[in-house]
VOSE-130370 format. One line per field, with one value per residue (C-alpha): residue in one letter; x, y, z negated. Coordinates in Angstrom, 1 decimal. Example, Ala and Ser with C-alpha at 12.3 -4.5 7.8 and 13.67 -1.06 7.14 Angstrom:
BEGIN
type: [a s]
east: [12.3 13.7]
north: [-4.5 -1.1]
up: [-7.8 -7.1]
# end
This chain:
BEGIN
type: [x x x x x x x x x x x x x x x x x x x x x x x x x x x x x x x x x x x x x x x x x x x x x x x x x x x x x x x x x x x x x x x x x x x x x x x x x x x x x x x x x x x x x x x x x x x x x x x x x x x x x x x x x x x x x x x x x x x x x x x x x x x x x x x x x x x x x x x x x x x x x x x x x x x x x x x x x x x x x x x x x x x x x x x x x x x x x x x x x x x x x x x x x x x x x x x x x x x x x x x x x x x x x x x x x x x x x x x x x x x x x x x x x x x x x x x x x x x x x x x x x x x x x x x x x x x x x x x x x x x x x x x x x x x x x x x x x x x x x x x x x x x x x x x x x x x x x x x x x x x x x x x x x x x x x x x x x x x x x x x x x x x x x x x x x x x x x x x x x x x x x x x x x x x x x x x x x x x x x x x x x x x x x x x x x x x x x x x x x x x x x x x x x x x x x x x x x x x x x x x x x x x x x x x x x x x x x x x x x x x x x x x x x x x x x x x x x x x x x x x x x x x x x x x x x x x x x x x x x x x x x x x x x x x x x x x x x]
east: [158.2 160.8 161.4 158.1 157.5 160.8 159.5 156.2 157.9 160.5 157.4 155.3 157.9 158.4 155.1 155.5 158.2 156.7 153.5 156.3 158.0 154.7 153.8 156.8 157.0 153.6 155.0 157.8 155.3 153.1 153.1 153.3 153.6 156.3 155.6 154.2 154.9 152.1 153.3 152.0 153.6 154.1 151.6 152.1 150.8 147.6 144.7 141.9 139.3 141.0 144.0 141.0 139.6 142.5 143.3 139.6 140.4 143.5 141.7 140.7 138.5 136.0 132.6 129.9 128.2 131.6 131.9 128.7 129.4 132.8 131.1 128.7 131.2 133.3 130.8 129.6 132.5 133.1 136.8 137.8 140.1 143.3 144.2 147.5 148.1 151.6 153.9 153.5 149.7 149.9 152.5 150.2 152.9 150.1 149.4 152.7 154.3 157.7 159.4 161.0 157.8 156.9 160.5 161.0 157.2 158.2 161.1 160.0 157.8 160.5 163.3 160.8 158.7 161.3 163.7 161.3 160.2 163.8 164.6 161.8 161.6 165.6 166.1 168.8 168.6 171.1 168.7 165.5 165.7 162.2 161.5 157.8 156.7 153.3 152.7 150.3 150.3 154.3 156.7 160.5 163.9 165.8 162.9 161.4 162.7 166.2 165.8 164.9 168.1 170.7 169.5 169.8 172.6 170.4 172.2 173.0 170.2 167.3 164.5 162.9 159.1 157.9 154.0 152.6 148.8 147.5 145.2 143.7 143.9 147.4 148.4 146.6 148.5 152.0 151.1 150.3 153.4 155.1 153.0 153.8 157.7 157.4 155.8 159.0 161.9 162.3 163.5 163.0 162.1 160.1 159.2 156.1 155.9 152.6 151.6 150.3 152.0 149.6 152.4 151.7 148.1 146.4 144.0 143.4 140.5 136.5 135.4 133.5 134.3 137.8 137.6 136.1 139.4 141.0 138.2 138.6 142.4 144.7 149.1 149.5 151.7 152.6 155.5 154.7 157.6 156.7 158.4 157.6 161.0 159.2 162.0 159.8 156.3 155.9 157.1 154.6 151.2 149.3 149.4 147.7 144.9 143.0 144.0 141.4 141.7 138.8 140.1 136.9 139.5 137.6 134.8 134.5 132.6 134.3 138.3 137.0 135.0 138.2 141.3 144.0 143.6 143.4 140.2 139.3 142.0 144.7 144.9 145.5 143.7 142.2 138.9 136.0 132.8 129.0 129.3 131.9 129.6 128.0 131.4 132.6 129.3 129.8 133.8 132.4 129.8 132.3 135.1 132.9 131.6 135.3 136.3 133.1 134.2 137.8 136.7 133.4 132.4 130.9 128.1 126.9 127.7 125.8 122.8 123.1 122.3 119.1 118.2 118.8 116.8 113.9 113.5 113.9 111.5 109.3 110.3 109.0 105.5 105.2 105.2 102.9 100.3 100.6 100.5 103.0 103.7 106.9 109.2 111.5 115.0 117.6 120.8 122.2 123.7 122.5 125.6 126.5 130.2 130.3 130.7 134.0 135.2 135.6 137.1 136.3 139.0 136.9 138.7 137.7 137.4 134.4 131.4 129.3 131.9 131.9 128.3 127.5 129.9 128.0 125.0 126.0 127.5 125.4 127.7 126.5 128.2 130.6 132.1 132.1 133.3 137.3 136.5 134.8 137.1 140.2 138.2 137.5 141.0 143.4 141.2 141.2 145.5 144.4 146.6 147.7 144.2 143.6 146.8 145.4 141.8 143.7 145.9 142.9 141.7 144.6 145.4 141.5 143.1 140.2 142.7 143.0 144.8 143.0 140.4 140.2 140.7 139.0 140.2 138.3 140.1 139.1 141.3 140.9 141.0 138.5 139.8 138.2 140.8 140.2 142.2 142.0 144.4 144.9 145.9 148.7 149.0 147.1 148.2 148.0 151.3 152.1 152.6 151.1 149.9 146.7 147.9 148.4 144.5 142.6 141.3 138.8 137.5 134.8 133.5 130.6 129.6 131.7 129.8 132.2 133.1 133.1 129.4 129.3 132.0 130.8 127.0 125.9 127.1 123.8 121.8 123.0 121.1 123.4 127.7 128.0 129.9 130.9 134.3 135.6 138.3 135.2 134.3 137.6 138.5]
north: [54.2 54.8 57.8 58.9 58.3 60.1 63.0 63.3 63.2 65.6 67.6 67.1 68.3 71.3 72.7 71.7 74.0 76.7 77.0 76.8 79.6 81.5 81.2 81.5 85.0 86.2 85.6 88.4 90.7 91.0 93.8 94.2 97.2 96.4 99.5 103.3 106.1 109.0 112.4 114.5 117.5 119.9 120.7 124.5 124.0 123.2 124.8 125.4 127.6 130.5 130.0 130.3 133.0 135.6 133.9 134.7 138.5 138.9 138.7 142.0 141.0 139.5 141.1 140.1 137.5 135.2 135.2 133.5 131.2 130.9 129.6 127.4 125.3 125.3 123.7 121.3 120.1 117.5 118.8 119.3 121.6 119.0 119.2 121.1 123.8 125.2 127.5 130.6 130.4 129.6 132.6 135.2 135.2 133.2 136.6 136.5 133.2 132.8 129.8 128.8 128.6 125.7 124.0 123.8 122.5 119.9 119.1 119.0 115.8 114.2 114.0 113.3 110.4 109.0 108.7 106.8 104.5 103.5 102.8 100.9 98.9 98.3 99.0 101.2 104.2 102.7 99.3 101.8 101.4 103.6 106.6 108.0 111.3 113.2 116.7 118.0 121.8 122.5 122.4 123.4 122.9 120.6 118.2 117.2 113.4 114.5 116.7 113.1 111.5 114.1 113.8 110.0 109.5 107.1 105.2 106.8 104.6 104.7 105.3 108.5 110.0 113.5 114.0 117.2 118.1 115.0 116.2 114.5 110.6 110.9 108.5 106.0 106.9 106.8 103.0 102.4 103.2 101.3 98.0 98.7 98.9 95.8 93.4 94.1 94.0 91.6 92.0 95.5 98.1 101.1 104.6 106.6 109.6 111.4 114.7 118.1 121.7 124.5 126.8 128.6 128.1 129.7 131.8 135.3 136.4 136.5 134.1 131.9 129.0 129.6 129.8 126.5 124.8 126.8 125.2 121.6 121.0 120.3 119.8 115.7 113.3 109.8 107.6 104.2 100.8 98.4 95.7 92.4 90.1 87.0 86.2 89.4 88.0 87.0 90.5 92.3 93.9 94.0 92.7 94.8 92.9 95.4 98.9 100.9 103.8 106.4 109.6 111.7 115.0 114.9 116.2 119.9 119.9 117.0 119.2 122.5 121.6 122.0 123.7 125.9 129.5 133.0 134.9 137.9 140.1 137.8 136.0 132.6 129.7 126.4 126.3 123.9 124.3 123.9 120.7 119.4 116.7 115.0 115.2 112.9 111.0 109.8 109.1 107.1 104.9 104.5 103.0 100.5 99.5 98.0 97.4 94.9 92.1 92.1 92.0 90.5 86.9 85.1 84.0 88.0 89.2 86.5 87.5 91.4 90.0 88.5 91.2 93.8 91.2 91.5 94.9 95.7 93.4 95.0 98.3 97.2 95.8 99.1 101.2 99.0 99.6 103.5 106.1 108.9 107.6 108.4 105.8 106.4 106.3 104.4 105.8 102.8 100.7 97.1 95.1 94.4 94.7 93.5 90.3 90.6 93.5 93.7 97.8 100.5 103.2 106.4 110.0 112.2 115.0 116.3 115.3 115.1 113.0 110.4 110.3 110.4 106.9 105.5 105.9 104.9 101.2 101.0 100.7 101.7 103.7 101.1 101.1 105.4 105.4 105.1 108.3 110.2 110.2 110.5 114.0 115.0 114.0 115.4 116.6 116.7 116.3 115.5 112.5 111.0 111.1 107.0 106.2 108.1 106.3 102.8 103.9 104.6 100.8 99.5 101.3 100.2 96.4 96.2 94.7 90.8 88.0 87.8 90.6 93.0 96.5 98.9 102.3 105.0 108.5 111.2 113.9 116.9 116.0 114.4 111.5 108.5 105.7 102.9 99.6 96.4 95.3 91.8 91.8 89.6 89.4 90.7 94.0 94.8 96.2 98.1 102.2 104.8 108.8 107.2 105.6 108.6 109.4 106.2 105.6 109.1 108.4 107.8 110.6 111.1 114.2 115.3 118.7 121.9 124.5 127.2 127.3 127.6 130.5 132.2 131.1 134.4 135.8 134.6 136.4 139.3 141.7 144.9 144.6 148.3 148.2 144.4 143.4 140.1 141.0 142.3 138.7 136.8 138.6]
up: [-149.5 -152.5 -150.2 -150.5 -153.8 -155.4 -152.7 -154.8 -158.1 -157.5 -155.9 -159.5 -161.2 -159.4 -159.8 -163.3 -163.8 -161.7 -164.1 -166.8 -165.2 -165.1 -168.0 -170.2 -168.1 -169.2 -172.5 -171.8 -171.0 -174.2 -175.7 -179.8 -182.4 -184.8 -186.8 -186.8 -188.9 -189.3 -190.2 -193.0 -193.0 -196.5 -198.4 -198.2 -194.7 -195.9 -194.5 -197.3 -197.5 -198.7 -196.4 -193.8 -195.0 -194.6 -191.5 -189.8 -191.3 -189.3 -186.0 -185.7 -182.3 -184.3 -185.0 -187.6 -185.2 -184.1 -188.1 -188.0 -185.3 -186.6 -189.9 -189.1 -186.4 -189.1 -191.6 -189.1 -187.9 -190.5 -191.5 -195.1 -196.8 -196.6 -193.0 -192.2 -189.5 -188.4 -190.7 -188.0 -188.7 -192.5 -192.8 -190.6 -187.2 -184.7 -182.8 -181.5 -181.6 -180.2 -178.6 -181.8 -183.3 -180.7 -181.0 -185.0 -185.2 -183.1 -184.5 -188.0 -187.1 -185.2 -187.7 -190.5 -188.8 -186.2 -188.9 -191.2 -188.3 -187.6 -191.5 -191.9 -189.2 -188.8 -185.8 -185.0 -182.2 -179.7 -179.3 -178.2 -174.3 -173.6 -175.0 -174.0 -175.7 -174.9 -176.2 -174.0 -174.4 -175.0 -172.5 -173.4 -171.5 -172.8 -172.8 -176.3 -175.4 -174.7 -177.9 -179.5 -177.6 -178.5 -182.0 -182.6 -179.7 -177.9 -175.4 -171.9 -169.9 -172.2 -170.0 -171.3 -169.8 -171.3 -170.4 -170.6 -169.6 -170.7 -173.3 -176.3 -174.7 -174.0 -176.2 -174.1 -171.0 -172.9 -174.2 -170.4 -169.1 -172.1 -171.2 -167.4 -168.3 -170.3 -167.4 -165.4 -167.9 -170.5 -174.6 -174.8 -177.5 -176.6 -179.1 -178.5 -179.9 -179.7 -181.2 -180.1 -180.6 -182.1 -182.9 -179.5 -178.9 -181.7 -180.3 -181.0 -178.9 -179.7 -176.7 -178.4 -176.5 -177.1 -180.7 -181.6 -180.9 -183.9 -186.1 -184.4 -183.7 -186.9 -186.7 -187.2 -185.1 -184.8 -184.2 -182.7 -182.2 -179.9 -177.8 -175.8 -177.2 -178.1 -181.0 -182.9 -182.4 -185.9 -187.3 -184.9 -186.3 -183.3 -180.1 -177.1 -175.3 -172.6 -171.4 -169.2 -168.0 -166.4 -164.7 -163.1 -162.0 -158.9 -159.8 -160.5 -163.8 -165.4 -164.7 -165.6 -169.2 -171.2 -170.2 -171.5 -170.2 -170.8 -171.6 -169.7 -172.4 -171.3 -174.5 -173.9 -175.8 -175.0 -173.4 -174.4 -172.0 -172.9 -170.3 -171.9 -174.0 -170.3 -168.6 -171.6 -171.2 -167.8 -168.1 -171.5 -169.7 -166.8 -168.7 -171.0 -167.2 -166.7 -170.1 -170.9 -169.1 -170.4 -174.3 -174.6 -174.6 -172.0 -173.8 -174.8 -170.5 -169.9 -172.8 -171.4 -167.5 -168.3 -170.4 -167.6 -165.2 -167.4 -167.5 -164.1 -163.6 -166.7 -165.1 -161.9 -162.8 -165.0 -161.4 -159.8 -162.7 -163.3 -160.9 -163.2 -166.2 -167.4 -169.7 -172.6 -172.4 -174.7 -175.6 -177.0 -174.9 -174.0 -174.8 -178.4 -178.6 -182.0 -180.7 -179.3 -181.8 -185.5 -185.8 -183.9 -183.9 -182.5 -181.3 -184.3 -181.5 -184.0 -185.6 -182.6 -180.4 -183.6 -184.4 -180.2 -179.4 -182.7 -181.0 -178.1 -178.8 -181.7 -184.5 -188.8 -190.9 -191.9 -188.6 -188.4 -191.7 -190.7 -187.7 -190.1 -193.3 -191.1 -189.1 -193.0 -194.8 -191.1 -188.7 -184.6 -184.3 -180.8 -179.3 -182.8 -184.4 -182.9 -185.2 -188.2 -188.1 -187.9 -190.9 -193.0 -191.6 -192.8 -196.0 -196.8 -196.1 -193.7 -190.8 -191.1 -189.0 -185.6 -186.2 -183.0 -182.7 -179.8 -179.4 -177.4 -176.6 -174.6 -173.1 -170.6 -166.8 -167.8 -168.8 -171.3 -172.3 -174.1 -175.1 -177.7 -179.8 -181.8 -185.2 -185.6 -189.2 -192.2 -193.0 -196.7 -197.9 -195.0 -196.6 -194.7 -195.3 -196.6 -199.9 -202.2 -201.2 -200.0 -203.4 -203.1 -200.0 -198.4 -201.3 -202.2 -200.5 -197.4 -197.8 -196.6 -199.0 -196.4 -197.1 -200.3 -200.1 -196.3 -196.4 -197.0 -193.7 -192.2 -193.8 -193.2 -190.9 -190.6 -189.6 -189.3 -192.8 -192.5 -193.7 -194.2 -196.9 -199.3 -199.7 -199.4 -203.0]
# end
């Protein structure tokens, strides 16, 4: 019997220590955001009106009626006259850029916001043991991340990934592979470093859906810390909840709506299709399918299923009464995801992307305001603009101890990522691009000046004797 009963102890307390085990091991594989630098690059890179101007006059391809539609993207696109473009453009070299071009702009946002991430954090190069950088339309030999390496002498095994392709979500992705490496190797630190190269892929052609991008896409980058050491939980900002990703590559419309390619001159540019807004659509409703159960409480799933019973059963009784009547769709969607989210960090991919996912999940102006200033103040800077939208959250001291954060990104493929974070800690004193500035916005008008400058273009009937330099002056 003492047999037995020393047996069932020694039994007790080995489960014990096996959900011990478990759970002290989940705890190594959290992973938190120590820091995170956003680049602003010089201000003679600045892309104002004028600057635009004698840009638009250089492309000799364009005739009277892509001015027009040149202008009136550009007006309702939602992007002011602070947002920087590269130094080739800015000095008048984007018909023929070279592979410098590509490499210094590059370069310029590493050494400035790398080196600011490791000062103020205090961590020093040789403790980083992942390196993950996404650029998704530059490709150079040596790789940007051993660019990064040789220039901080990171140590010989630091695991490095350099992800091309990936598109404006590729942010996303790299913080995927980051929380994958972290579930499988304990006290480690990990860099991301996400930006997009323009230097190259300024286009020079008069295909109309080529040219948008020049009027969207804006230089911008971001450097992110994170790790899962336990020991630096209560220095961490955020801590990642969710990540879910939605890939629709096989279908044919979704991969061919935006792509880089050349136009039928061979001038290569990047490609946004007339589809492009239901390709994003469908990856959109797809991913909230997965990523509703993960971040919303119980009691609103549980709200949203008798809601769907009722209609379906509204819906069906409808039928049975009229022959061919036809009902009304809603755009918005039927779960309120202000219940299990405080911020919304939005892609600022344009106006129409922002005020479409409003619509969609429902959310005021309060909620679009951090998407909208951050399109206005930077632009599109593709895969950095999520990290630009929580700055302005942040230098607005809107991010508080617990409060959640959802991020939503799209990228070509078509791909929609999405993922929540948990503040850790309010975040007040934290400096960021936003300071010098956060005081003027939201402004009071966010109305573009390239109307009042370029309006006049539509009225005008003849181009036989049209030149944009008559105007510019």
């Amino acid at each position: 019997m003492e047999f037995i009963i020393l047996l069932y102890g020694a039994t007790m307390l080995y489960l014990c220590f096996l959900i011990w085990k478990l759970f002290d091991q989940r705890r190594d594989q959290e992973c938190y955001i120590l820091d995170y630098q956003l680049y602003k690059p010089s201000d003679e890179r600045k892309l104002g009106t004028e600057c635009c101007g004698r840009i638009i006059e250089r492309n000799k391809h364009l005739g009277l009626n892509e001015y027009k539609f040149l202008l009136k993207a550009v007006v309702n696109s939602g992007i002011g006259e602070e947002t920087y473009a590269p130094s080739n453009v800015i000095e008048g070299r984007e018909a023929a850029p070279t592979l410098k071009d590509g490499v210094t702009e590059m370069e310029e946002f590493f050494h400035d916001s790398i080196a600011k991430l490791l000062a103020s954090s205090g961590i020093s190069p040789s403790q980083i043991d992942v390196l993950v950088v996404n650029v998704s339309m530059f490709s150079v030999v040596p790789s940007l991340t051993s660019r990064i390496i040789n220039r901080y002498k990171m140590r010989e095994d630091v695991k490095a990934y350099n992800l091309t392709g990936m598109g404006c979500s590729a942010s996303l992705i790299s913080l995927d592979i980051i929380k994958n490496i972290f579930k499988s190797h304990k006290n480690k630190f990990a860099v991301l470093v996400t930006s997009e190269s323009l230097s190259p892929n300024w286009y020079n052609g008069n295909d109309r859906s080529m040219i948008l991008a020049n009027g969207l896409f804006r230089s911008g980058g971001c450097v992110i810390l994170l790790t899962n050491k336990r020991s630096f939980k209560h220095r961490a900002m955020m801590r990642l909840k969710c990540l879910v990703r939605t890939h629709h590559g096989a279908r044919e419309d979704a991969y061919s709506c935006c792509n880089q390619k050349e136009d039928e001159e061979g001038r290569l540019g990047f490609y946004l299709g007339k589809n492009l807004p239901k390709a994003a659509t469908r990856a959109f409703v797809d991913n909230l399918r997965v990523l509703s159960p993960k971040v919303l409480p119980t009691r609103e799933l549980l709200r949203f299923m008798v809601v769907f019973l009722l209609r379906k059963l509204r819906d069906s009784s409808s039928l049975k009464s009229s022959s061919g009547g036809s009902s009304k769709s809603n755009n918005k969607s039927p779960l309120n995801f202000k219940t299990g989210i405080e911020h919304f960090c939005l892609h600022t991919g344009g106006k129409a992307v922002i005020d479409g996912i409003g619509m969609s999940l429902d959310l005021c102006e309060y909620d679009l305001e951090p998407a909208r200033m951050t399109l206005h103040r930077f632009g599109n800077t593709s895969a950095s603009s999520l990290w630009y939208v929580l700055g302005y959250m942040e230098a607005k001291k809107r991010l508080m101890k617990g409060d959640r954060v959802l991020m939503i990104s799209f990228g070509a493929g078509f791909k929609c990522n999405s993922c929540l974070w948990e503040v850790m800690k309010d975040l007040r004193d934290h400096p960021n691009v936003w300071d010098e500035c956060i005081d003027d916005y939201p402004p009071e008008s966010l109305a573009n000046p390239f109307m009042e400058k370029f309006g006049w273009i539509n009225d005008v009937q003849e181009a036989s004797n049209f030149k944009l330099h008559d105007f510019i002056k």
